[in-house]
N, C-alpha and C positions, 0 to 999 in steps of 0.2 A: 504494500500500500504506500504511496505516494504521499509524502508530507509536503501540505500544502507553505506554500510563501506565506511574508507575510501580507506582500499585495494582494495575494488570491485572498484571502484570508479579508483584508478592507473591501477589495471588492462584493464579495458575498454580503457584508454587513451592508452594504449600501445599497445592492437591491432588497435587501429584506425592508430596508428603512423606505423606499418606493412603494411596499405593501401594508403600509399601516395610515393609515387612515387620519386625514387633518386634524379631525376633533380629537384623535387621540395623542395627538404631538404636540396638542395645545393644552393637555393638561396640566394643569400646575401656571399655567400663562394670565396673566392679569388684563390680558387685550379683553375689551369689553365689559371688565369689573369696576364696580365702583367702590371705594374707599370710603367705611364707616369708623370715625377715630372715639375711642371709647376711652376710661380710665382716663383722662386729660393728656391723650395721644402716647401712653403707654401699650394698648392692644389695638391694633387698627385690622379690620374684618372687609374682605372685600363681596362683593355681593353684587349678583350677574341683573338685580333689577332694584334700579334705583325710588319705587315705589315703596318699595318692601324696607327702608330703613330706619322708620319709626319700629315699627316690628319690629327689626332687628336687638334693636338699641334694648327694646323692653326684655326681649326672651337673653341676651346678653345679661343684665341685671339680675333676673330671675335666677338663670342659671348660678350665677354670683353668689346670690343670697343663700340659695340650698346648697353651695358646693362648699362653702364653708358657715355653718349654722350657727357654730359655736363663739364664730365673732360678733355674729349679729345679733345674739341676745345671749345674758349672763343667765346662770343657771347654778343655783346657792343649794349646799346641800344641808 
């Protein structure tokens, strides 16, 4: 068996990268996100529809509240 180069070897990877698909190359990509700054621009959330960032903001906070409970209200035994 014949051991490939390492050109053969880039070339392969580059047609496989011809078979995958835009929206999957674009994951992780901010193109068309909008930027939600929370915490006084310590966590900024980006979010594909800019109606949706009151929402956002609210379920953000919530999440906040129950992810740590024990800051937000003292509990005396």
């Amino acid at each position: 068996m014949k051991k490939k180069t390492t050109l053969e070897y880039r070339m392969m990877l580059e047609n496989n990268r011809l078979k995958i698909s835009d929206s999957k190359l674009l994951m992780g990509s901010l193109i068309g996100k909008y930027p939600v700054i929370l915490d006084g621009g310590r966590t900024i959330i980006f979010i594909s529809d800019k109606s949706k960032e009151s929402e956002t903001r609210k379920k953000y906070e919530l999440l906040k509240g129950n992810r740590f409970p024990s800051h937000s209200t003292k509990h005396h035994s």
